[in-house]
N, C-alpha and C positions, 0 to 999 in steps of 0.2 A: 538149123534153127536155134536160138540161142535158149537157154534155161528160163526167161523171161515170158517168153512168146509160148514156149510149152505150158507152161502153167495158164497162159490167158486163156489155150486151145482147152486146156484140162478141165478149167475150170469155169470158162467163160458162161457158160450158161446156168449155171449154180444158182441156187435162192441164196445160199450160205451169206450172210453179210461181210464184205471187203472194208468198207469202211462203217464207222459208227461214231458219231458225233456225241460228246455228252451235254448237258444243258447246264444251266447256273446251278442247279441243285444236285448235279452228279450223274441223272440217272439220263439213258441214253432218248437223246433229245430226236434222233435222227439216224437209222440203219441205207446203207445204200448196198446192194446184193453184189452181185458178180457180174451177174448176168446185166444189172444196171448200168454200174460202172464200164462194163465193157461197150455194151452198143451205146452210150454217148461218147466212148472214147472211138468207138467207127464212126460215129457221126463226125466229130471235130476233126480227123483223121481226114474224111470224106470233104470238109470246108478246107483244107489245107489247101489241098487240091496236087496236082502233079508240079514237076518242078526238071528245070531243064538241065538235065547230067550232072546234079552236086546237092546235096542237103541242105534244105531249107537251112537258114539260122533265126533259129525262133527263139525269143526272150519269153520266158514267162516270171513275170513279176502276180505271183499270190500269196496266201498263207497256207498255213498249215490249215486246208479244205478240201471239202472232197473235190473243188475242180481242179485243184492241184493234184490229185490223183489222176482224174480226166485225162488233164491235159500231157504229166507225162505219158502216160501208159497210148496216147492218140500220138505222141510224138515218136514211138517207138514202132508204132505203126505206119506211120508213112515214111520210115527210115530220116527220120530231120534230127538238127541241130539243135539238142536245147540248149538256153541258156536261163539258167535259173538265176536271178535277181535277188538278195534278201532284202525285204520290206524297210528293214533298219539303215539304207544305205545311204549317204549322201546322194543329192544330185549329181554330183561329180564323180561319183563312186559309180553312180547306176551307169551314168552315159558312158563311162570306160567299159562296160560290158555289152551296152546294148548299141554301142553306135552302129555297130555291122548286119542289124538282124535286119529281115525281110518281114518279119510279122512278130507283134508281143499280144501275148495270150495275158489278158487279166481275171482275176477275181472282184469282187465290191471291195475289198481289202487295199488287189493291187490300181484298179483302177481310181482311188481317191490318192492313192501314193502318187500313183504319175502325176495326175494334177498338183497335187501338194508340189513336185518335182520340177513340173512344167514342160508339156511334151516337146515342146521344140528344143528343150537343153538336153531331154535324152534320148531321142530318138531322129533318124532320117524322117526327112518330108513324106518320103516314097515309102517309109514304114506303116503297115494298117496294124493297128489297135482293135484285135481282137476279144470283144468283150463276152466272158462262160459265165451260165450257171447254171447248176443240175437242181432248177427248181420246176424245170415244165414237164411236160407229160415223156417218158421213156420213150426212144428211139426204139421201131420195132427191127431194124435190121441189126443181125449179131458181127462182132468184128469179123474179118475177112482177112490174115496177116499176108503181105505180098508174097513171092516166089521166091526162094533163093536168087534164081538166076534176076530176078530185078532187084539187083543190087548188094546180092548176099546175103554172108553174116557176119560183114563187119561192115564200119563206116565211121564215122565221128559223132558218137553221138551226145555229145554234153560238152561242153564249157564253164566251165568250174571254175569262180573265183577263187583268187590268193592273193597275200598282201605282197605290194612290191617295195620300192623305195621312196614313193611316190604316194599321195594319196590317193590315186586310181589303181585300183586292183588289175591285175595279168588274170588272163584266161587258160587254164590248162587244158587241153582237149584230150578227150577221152575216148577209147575206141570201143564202140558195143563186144567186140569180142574179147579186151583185156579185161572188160568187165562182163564178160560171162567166166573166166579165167579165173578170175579173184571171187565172185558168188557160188562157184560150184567150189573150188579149195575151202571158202568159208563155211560153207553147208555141211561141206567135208565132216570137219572138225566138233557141228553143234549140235548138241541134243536134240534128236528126231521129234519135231511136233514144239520146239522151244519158243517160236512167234508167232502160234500160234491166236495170241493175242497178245499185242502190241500196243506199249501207251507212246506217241510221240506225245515227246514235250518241247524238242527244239526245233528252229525252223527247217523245213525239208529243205530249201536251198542248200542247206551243205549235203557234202556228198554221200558223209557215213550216213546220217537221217533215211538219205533217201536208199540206201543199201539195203539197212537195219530195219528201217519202217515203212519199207513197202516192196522192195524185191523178196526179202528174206519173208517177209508172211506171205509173198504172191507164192513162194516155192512150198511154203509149209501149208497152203490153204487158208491160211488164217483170216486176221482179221484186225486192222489197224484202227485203234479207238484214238480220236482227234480232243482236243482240248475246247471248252466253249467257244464259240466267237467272241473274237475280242477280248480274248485272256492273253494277257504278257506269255512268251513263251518262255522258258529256261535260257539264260544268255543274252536276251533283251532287254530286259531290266534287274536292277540286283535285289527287288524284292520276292521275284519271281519261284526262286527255290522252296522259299515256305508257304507263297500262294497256291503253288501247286499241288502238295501234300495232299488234302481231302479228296483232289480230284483223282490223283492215286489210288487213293483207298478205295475210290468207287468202283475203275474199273478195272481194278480186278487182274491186273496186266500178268503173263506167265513171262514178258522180255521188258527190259526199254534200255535203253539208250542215256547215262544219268553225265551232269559235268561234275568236277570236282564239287562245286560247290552245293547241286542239288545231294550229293552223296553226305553231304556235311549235315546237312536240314535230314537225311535218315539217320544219322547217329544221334544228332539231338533228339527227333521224335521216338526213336528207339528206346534212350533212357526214358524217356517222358512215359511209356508205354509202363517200361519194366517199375518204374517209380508208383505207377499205379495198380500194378497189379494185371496187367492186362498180355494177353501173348504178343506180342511182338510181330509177327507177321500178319495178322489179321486186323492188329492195329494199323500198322502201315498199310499192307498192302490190297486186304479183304479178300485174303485169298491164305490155304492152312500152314503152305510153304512158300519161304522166298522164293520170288521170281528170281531169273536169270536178268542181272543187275550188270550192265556192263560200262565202263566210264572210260573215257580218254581226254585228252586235247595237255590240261597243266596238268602235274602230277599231286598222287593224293597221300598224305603223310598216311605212313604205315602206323602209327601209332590210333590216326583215325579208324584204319582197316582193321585194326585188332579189334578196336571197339568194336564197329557191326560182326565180326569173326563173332565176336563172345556172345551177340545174338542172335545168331543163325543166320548172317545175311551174307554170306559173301558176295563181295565184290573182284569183278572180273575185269582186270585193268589191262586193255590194248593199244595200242601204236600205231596210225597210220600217215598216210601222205595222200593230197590229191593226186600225186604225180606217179604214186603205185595203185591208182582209180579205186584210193580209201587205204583199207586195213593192210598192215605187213604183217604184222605179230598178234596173237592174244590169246590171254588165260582163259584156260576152258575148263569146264566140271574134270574133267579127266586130267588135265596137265595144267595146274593153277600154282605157282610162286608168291605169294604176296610181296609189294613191295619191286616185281618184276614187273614189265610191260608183257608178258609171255614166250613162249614161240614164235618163230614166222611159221605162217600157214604154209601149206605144204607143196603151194607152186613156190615160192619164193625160199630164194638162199641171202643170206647176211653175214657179212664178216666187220674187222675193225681195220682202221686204217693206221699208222704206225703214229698220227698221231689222237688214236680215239675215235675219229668220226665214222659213223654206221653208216658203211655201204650195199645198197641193194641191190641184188637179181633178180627180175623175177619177168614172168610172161605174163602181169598185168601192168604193165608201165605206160606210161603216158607218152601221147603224137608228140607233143611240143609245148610249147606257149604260145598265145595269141600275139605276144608283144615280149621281147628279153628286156631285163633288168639289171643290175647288180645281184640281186636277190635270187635270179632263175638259180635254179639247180641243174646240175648238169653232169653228162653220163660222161665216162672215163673211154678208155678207147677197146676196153673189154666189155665195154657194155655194164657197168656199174653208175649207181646214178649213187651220185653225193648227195646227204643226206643235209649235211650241214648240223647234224645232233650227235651228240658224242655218248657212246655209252659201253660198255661193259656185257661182254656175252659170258655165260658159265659155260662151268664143263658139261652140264645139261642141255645145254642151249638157248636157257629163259635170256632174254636181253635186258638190260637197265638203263634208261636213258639218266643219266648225269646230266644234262644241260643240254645248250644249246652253243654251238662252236661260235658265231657271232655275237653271242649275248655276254659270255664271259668277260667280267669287269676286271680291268687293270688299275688299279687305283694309282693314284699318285706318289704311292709308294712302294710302286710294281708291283705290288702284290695280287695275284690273280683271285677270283671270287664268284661263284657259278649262282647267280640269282637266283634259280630255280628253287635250289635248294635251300637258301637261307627265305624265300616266300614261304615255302611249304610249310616250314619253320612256325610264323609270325600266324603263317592261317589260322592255327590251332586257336589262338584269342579268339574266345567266343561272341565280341563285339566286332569282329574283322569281317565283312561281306566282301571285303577284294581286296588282293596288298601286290605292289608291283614295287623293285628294288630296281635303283638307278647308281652309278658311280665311277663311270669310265674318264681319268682324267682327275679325278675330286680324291680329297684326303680321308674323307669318309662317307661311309655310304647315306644316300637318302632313301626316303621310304614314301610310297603313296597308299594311304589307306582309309578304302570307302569303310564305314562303319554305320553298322545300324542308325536309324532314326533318331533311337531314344536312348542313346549311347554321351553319358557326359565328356568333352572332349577332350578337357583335362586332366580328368582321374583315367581316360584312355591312355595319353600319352605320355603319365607313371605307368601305366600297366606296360605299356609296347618297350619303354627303357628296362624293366624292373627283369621284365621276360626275356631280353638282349643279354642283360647284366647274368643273368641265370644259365640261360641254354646255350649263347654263340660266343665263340672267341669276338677277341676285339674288334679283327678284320672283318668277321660276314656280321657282326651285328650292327644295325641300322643306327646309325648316331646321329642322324637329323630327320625324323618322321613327319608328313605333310599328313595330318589328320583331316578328313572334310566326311559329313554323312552321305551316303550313298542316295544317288536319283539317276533317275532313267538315263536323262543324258549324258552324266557324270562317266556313266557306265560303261555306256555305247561309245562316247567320246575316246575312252584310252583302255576298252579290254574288247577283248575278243567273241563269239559264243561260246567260244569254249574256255573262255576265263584266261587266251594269252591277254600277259599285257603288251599294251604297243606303245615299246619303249621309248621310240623315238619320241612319239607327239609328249608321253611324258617327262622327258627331259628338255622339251621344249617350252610346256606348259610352265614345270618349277623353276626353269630357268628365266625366263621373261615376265613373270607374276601374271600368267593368263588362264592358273589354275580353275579359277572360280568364273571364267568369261565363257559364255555359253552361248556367244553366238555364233550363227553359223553351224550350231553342230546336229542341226535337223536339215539344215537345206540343201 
């Protein structure tokens, strides 16, 4: 039985609250128990119904709600296929994940996206649209988890977007036992009782969210507190980082889950704290000690990290891949580096390859791809899967990702130039909400930079020259910056959730004058 399924047996019948909703004004709008969540998830479990020798493939397009807890923890129960959809997706985006499912579970979130979407572009005919919501009267039967022997404990159970070369995302499949492999190694490593309470702030479609915010407090007992309805979540929009702040405070979180750029909005509020006189954790967080603050996806300047260092917050900066089912590495209270992505957790082995790129071992790795690419990654003939990110291990073992092996700019004057790092650079400007570096082929680099609202655009783009001329040689600093103010679509259009940029559509955009053209980039 996997680590998953124990805790639903352990704990399934629990008043304890699993999820908790909080409402516009912070305080919790909505508790759903254990014991709740579990017999709606045997109910929807029960609606799935049987399935003839192979795993459902089930799309679930929702938000970060509690039927999104439902419905995974019901799809783990009838051994199925999910496939989790983010809200933000193009039509064309969705339909590359969802063309193959047998049923799409919604929320009121996911079900106005499909229609915004328009079900016949993402879905088969033969596909039923499965409409949840944990508003009616409780389910009196408690979950029931099947037998080993019907079907084990492993199977396929997730299909995880990734970008490929294409505007339609690859599906990576994920096996419930590489990913019970990689959740007990990670438990391994974490303070006993650490998610306990949990704030998601980004969408659970991705796969760490769903690791981090809701297996890892299903193990700890916990308790995962949800964002209002219909709040931007962190990575959806570039306002979102300092929208969410208050709601921080509210509840109280002992984990979460932060991106670079929400980590950025705690260093400003940090000062903002100490500038008043006020302590610093109870400012931010409402709680006496920093939470267990963990960030991945772009990397976050170490000079930012000293800053919260100097207010008690540390940040615990990790590395993963869908393709190692999430996490390979990270800093823990016990073995933290700043400025490193950590250790590999302790199923997984890492080494470098003779030209740099970080190859992994490990016994959570990934069935395949739904679809190969250019892009796929792929395993060596010893069973090393190429990472495609270059970086530096010490004699300790912390690792450091340097870049990324495809992203690396050749300029026109051969001169090579690791983007990663001269963004991290530019982020520090405290008008920067997103900065993406382009230059392969070109005599000097260009720069895309969302910037605040109320940011004047000219006195920015002295400050973004003034700042090059100061901190980067001539080669990594930005000599043609494309300033525009940051918006939702702007956003979603060319970064990532986790703040990568995607280079491509940007160097297509500045290259054709299609920067500022926003069509199309909802549909």
């Amino acid at each position: 039985m996997l680590g998953i399924e124990q805790s639903l047996v352990r704990f399934g019948e629990s008043e304890h609250p699993l999820v908790e909703v909080l409402g516009e004004d912070g305080t919790p709008a909505r508790t759903l128990s254990y014991q709740e969540v579990t017999r709606r998830a045997a109910e929807l479990a029960e609606r799935i119904g049987p399935h003839d020798g192979r795993p459902l493939r089930i799309g679930v397009v929702c938000g970060n709600t509690p039927e999104y807890v439902v419905a995974d923890l019901a799809l783990i129960a009838a051994r199925a296929t999910e496939v989790p959809v983010p809200l933000a997706f193009s039509a064309e985006q969705a339909a590359g994940l969802l063309a193959e499912t047998d049923l799409c579970v919604v929320d009121a979130a996911g079900q106005e996206r499909l229609t915004q979407w328009g079900r016949d572009r993402v879905l088969r005919p033969d596909c039923t649209v499965l409409p949840l919501s944990t508003d009616g009267p409780v389910p009196s039967a408690p979950l029931v988890l099947p037998p080993a022997a019907d079907g084990g404990a492993d199977w396929e159970c997730k299909i995880i977007h990734t970008s490929g070369t294409t505007s339609r995302p690859k599906g990576v499949r994920i096996r419930a036992a590489a990913l019970n492999e990689l959740l007990t190694s990670l438990r391994s490593v974490m303070p006993d009782g650490a998610f306990s309470r949990y704030l998601s702030v980004v969408p659970f479609s991705l796969l760490i969210e769903q690791v981090t915010g809701l297996y890892m407090v299903l193990l700890d007992g916990g308790t995962v507190v949800l964002m209002p309805p219909g709040k931007a979540l962190v990575g959806t929009a570039a306002a979102a980082p300092a929208d969410v702040l208050p709601y921080v405070t509210a509840a109280r979180p002992t984990a979460m889950v932060a991106t670079p750029a929400l980590v950025d909005a705690f260093a400003t509020a940090a000062d903002e704290a100490v500038a008043s006189g006020a302590a610093v954790a109870p400012a931010l967080f409402g709680t006496p000690g920093a939470p267990l603050i963990c960030c991945g996806g772009a990397p976050v300047h170490p000079e930012l990290l000293r800053r919260l260092e100097d207010h008690g917050l540390p940040v615990h900066e990790g590395y993963g891949l869908s393709e190692n089912s999430s996490v390979v590495s990270w800093n823990t209270p016990d073995a933290r580096r700043p400025g490193t992505v950590g250790r590999p957790l302790p199923h997984v082995r890492v080494r470098t390859a003779d030209d740099g790129e970080l190859l992994v071992s490990s016994t959570s790795l990934f069935a395949g791809y739904t679809r190969d690419d250019p892009s796929s990654l792929v395993l060596d003939a010893d069973g090393w899967l190429r990472t495609g990110d270059l970086a530096r291990i010490d004699e300790d073992g912390f690792i450091s990702i340097t870049g990324r092996k495809k992203n690396v700019i050749i300029t026109a004057a051969g001169r090579n130039v690791a983007p990663e790092w001269v963004e991290a650079q530019y982020a520090q400007l405290p008008f920067v909400r997103a900065v993406a570096v382009i230059g392969d082929g070109l005599t000097v680099l260009h720069g895309l930079f969302l910037v605040k609202e109320s940011t004047d655009l000219a006195a920015a783009e002295t400050a973004v020259r003034e700042f090059g001329e100061a901190h980067l040689s001539e080669v990594e600093r930005i000599a043609v910056p494309h300033l525009t103010v940051a918006d939702e679509r702007l956003y979603r259009r060319f970064f990532t959730v986790t703040g990568r940029p995607m280079r491509a559509a940007i160097r297509t955009a500045l290259s054709n004058g299609t920067l500022y053209d926003h069509q199309g980039a909802d549909a």
